[in-house]
Steps between C-alpha positions, in 0.01 A plus 500: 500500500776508227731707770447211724546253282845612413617564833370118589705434173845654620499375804473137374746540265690676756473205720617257238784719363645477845443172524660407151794724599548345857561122244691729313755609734470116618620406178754715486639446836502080367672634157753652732609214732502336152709695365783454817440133491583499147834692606566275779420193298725667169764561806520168604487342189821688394655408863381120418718518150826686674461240729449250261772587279740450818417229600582355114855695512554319840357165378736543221808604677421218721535276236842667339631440819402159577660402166809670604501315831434142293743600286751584803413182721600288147832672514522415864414163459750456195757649781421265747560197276781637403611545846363179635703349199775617576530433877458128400748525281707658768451256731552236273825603424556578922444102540755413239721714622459372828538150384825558351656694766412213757649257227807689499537545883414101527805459251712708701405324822602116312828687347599583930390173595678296325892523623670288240436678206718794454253824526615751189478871681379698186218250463405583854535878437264471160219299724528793753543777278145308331334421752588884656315622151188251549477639839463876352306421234269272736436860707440674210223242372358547875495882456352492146238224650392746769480799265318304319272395751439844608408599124233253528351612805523823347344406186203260769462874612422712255265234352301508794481877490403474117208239573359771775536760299317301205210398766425892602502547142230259455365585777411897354445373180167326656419795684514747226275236311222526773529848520451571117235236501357660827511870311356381134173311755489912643479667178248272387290520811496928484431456121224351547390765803524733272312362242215448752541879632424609146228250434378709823544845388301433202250336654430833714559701203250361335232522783579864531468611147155273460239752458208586776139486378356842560136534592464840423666539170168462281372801740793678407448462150154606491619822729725594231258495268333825648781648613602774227852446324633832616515316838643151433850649331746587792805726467805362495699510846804642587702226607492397113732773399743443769512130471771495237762737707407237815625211267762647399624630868478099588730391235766740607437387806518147449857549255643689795454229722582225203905681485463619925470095537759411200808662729663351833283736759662311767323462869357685766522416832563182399185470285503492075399856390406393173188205609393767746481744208354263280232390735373865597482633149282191396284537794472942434447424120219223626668258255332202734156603428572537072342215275817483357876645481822487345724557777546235691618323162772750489621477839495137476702511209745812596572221830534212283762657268654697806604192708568316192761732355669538815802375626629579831344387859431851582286583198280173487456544894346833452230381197421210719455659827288744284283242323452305822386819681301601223297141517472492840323877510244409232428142676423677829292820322320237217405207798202624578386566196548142399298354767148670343389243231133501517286756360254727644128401563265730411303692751 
């Protein structure tokens, strides 16, 4: 009766080990796709504050130069007075001059008319010889009015270039004001996703580490009250003594591929060596399935500093195209595992 008793025993608890560890491994599969949404989410956010940060230095720079251009279409405007000024004055002094050479010419004309009165020759010559000069300096006033003339449609000109180019300037400042306010609305939105993934996660965690009522533990009891003590203690197993070397092995494991990932691998076929890497060691060491682990902090933060410390195109391509691929593995392997929310009815 006892013997049966304790086999009836085992295989309950049996039963409900296996069913504890199936929530288990659920949990653990939810931890994980945690664990890359919190990357993706910490990747974004830093993507959201590069981005945000440009958009200030262009918002700024914006604004230098559409002081400069103020500044510049002041100036022009102070020319064009200037100009406008001076044309009047020019033809101003056109009209008089026009005035008096017709004057003169009319006085020449009475001084031929007029037979009785003795015409003096070197009066005649001076009136030439003047109105000769009026005549040149008439055609340079006409050449200084058309130069100046053209310097006004020249200055028109550029003034209607200036107000375009202050419009498109306006016109991006406005856009790069929707898009900031468009990417501050998305990182508020996935913060609050995440929020609600955790809120999840817990949730589960919690069911799975609620205990199970046992029926048969006060039988169990009593059994071990007539079983002899000789029989309850059981020897310690091997896998004890070789648990510390196993540890060990992992963290040399895990360092070598902390400084294999630190260097520029490069590509294969155009793939990123190092995600690939990354991916396959996490899924041989069963990282997925662990409660709870260190690396993915680390490789989150050896990316982080990596393609913030670098400088040229070449460099921050590779860490992106790396990251990226990286993301994209561990959304395709950790979707399924996200879709499995409810727990397990008892059978």
């Amino acid at each position: 009766m006892l013997k049966a008793t304790l086999a009836t025993q085992c295989r309950w608890r049996g039963r409900i080990a296996r069913k504890e560890l199936r929530q288990l491994k659920m949990a653990a599969k939810e931890t994980g796709a945690l664990q890359a949404a919190k990357s993706k989410l910490e990747k974004e956010v830093e993507e959201l504050t590069w981005r945000l940060q440009v958009e200030k230095r262009i918002r700024s720079d914006l604004e230098e130069a559409k002081e400069a251009k103020i500044q510049e279409n002041k100036k022009l405007q102070s020319q064009l007075q200037e100009l406008q000024q001076q044309f009047k004055e020019t033809k101003e002094l056109l009209k008089k001059e026009q005035e008096t050479s017709k004057a003169a010419s009319e006085k020449a004309e009475k001084v031929t008319l007029v037979p009785e009165i003795r015409v003096d020759e070197t009066q005649v010559n001076e009136l030439t010889a003047e109105n000769e000069k009026l005549t040149a300096e008439n055609e340079k006033l006409k050449t200084l009015v058309s130069s100046l003339e053209t310097k006004i449609e020249e200055t028109e000109e550029r003034f209607k270039d200036q107000d375009q180019v202050r419009e498109e300037s306006l016109k991006k400042a406005t856009e790069a004001e929707s898009q900031l306010n468009q990417l501050k609305n998305a990182f508020l939105s996935l913060r609050e996703k995440l929020a609600s993934a955790e809120a999840e996660i817990i949730n589960l965690r919690q069911h799975a580490a609620r205990p199970r009522p046992d029926p048969l533990l006060n039988m169990h009891k009593k059994s071990n009250l007539s079983v002899p003590a000789d029989e309850q203690q059981s020897p310690p197993t091997p896998m004890e003594f070789g648990r510390r070397s196993l540890i060990e092995r992992h963290q040399e494991s895990v360092e070598a591929l902390i400084n294999c990932v630190n260097e520029n691998i490069g590509f294969s076929e155009g793939k990123p060596v190092a995600a690939i890497t990354i991916y396959k060691c996490l899924l041989h060491w069963r990282t997925f399935e662990a409660e709870k682990t260190n690396i993915f902090d680390r490789l989150i933060q050896i990316f982080s500093s990596a393609m913030q410390k670098q400088d040229s195109n070449a460099d921050l391509a590779y860490w992106l195209s790396n990251a990226s691929s990286l993301l994209i593995i561990l959304q395709k392997s950790l979707k399924p595992a996200g879709t499995v929310t409810t727990p397990l009815k008892r059978t």
